[in-house]
N, C-alpha and C positions, 0 to 999 in steps of 0.2 A: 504494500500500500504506500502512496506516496507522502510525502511529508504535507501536504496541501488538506492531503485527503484525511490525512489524521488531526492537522488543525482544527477544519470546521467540526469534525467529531468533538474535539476536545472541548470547542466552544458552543457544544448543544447541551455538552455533561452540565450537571447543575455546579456550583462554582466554589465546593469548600466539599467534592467529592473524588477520594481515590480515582476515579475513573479519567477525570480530568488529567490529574496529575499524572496517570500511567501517560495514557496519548499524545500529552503536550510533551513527555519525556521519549516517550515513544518518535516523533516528529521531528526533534533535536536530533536523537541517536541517529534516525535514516539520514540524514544528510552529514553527519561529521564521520568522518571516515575511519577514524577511533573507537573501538568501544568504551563508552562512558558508562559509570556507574552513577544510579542516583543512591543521592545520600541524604543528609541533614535532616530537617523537618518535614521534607515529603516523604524520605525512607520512613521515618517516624512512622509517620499517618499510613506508610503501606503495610508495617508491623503493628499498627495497633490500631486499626481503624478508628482513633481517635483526630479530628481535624485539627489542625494546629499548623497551618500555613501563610508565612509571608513571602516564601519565592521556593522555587523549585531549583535544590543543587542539585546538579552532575558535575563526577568528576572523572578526568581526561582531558588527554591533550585538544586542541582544537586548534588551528593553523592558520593562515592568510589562507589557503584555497577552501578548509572549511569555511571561514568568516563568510567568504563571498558566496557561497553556496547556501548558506543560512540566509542573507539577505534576499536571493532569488528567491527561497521557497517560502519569505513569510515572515520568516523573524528580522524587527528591527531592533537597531541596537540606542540603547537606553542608557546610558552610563554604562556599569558593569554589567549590567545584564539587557538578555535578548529576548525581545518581547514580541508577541502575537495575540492579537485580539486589543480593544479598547476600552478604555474607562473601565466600569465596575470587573468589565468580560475578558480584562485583559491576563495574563500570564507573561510570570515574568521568569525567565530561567539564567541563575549566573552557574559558571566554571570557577571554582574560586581555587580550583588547584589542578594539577595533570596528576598529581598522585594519591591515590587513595592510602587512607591512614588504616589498614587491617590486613590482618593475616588470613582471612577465609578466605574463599572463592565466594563472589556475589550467588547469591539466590537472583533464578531466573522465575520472571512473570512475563506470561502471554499478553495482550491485549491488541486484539483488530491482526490476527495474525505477525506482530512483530515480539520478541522479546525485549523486554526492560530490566537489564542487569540492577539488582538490590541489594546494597550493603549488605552484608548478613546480621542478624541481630547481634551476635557477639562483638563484630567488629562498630557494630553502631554504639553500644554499650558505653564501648572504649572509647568512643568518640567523645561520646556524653559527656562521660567521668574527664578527660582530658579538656573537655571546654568547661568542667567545671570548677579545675582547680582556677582560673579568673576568680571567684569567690562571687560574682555578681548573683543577684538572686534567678534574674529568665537564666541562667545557665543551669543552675541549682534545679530549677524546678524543673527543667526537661529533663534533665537526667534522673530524679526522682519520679516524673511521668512514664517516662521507658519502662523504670526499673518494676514500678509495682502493674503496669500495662501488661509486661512480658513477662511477667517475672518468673513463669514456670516454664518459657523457652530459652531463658539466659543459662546459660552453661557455668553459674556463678564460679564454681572453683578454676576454671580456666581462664574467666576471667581476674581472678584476685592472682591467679596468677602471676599475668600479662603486666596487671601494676606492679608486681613485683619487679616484674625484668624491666618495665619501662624506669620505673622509680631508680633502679642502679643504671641504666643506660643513658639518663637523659636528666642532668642537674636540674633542667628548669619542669621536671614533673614529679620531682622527689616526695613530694605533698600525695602521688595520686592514690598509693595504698589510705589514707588520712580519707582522702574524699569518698571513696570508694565505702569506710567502714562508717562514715556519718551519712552518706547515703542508706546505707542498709540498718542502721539504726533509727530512721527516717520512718521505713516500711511500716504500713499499718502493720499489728500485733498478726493478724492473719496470716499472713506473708513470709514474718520474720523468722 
């Protein structure tokens, strides 16, 4: 299907709905020549069917002959991100890296015949807890959302792991074993 064709789809989905977000991420992938992974707060919403979206990441390289190929099929560019549809109906998708922060293989999703590579929850996890040592509270509370969201798809001990290794590989994440055990002390009583 073409990236045109997955637009107008994307902008009939209702407008704070997974479906949207697959297709508009769907649309993106068929014209960049990379495979991109989506991540951030739309992987969120595709692991927890919970909506919680201000722009849609993928992440992957993307080029001067992507760029221009993006332009032809629809997406304009907007500051950092590339946009299709207007006002209320618009979508906004940035690339805020070429490299994904995880060690799984994405989880793949169908949608209109194309696949949308998916962070996997463990590595989203990681992601969380890692934008949570910022100490800001939106970072705090997404990774608190994931954590009790998924919390019986989280592979917790691979993940306490993972802050282990990261925590001695990386000074400036020394904090994330810290984050990781006030996040799970967080947990509703049910959970914990």
């Amino acid at each position: 299907m073409k990236a045109s064709e997955l637009i107008a789809r994307a902008m009939q989905a209702s407008p704070d709905s997974a479906e949207r977000v697959l297709l508009a991420a769907a649309a993106f992938d068929t014209v960049v020549r990379a495979p991109l992974v989506l991540a951030g707060g739309a992987a969120q919403m595709i692991h927890t069917g919970h909506p919680r979206l201000t722009d849609i990441d993928m992440v992957g390289p993307v080029d001067s002959r992507d760029k221009a190929a993006l332009s032809e099929s629809g997406f304009g560019r907007d500051g950092r991100h590339w946009v299709c549809g207007t006002g209320t109906d618009e979508v906004a998708i940035e690339v805020p890296s070429e490299t994904l922060f995880g060690e799984e293989p994405p989880e793949l999703v169908e949608v209109e015949g194309v696949i949308v590579r998916v962070i996997s929850i463990n590595d989203l996890m990681m992601d969380r807890l890692v934008q949570a040592t910022d100490g800001t509270r939106v970072t705090w509370e997404e990774a608190l959302a994931l954590a009790v969201a998924a919390h019986d798809r989280i592979d917790w001990s691979l993940v306490e792991a993972r802050c282990r290794t990261a925590q001695e590989e990386d000074f400036f994440l020394r904090n994330l074993p810290m984050v990781l055990d006030r996040i799970m002390r967080l947990l509703p009583p049910e959970l914990a």
